[in-house]
C-alpha positions, 0 to 999 in steps of 0.5 A: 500500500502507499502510503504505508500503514505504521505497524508494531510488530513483535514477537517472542525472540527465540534462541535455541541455544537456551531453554525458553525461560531465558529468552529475551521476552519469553514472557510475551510467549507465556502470557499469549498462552496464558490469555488464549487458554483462559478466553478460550472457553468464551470463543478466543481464536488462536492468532499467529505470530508476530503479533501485530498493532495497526497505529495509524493507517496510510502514514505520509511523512513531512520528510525523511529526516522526519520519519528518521526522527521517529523511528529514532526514538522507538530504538531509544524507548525500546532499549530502555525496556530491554534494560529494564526487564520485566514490570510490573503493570498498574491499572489506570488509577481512574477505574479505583473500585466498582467499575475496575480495579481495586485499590488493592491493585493499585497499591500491589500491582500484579498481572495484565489489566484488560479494558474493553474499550466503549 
């Protein structure tokens, strides 16, 4: 397509050469997993990898230094979370109690907060 669509991509970075729980991001693996078998039931489908977010459709750059500008700075954002780990996820302290999270979550954040958007 022209212009492109900007995707994210990303998948489980595989190494053979170690056992699956050393791998980079092995946890992205185990939560799809995870997520699959528990929404399962409900008529979840399988879905290949990599996985796949469309951010914006027909994408047109002012310039290229532009676009090299942006992409800079995904590398940049990226590095950090590679050298950050693993983390934790807080859920959105404007759903505290009733409609979404407990303040229990709040205060000991502990697995993937899902919201169904409206």
């Amino acid at each position: 397509d022209s212009p492109p669509d900007l995707v994210v991509r990303f998948g489980c970075e595989r190494n053979e050469d170690l056992p699956s729980d050393e791998w980079p991001n092995w946890s992205l693996e185990f939560m799809h997993n995870q997520l699959y078998e528990y929404f399962k039931p409900l008529g979840a489908r399988w879905e290949p990898r990599p996985f796949e977010i469309v951010l914006a459709r027909k994408v047109k750059w002012r310039t290229g230094k532009h676009m090299n500008k942006y992409f800079a700075h995904c590398e940049r954002v990226i590095g950090e979370w590679r050298d950050n780990g693993p983390q934790y996820l807080f859920p959105q302290r404007n759903y505290l109690e009733g409609d979404g999270a407990a303040s229990e979550e709040v205060t000991q954040p502990h697995g993937v907060y899902i919201w169904r958007g409206d």
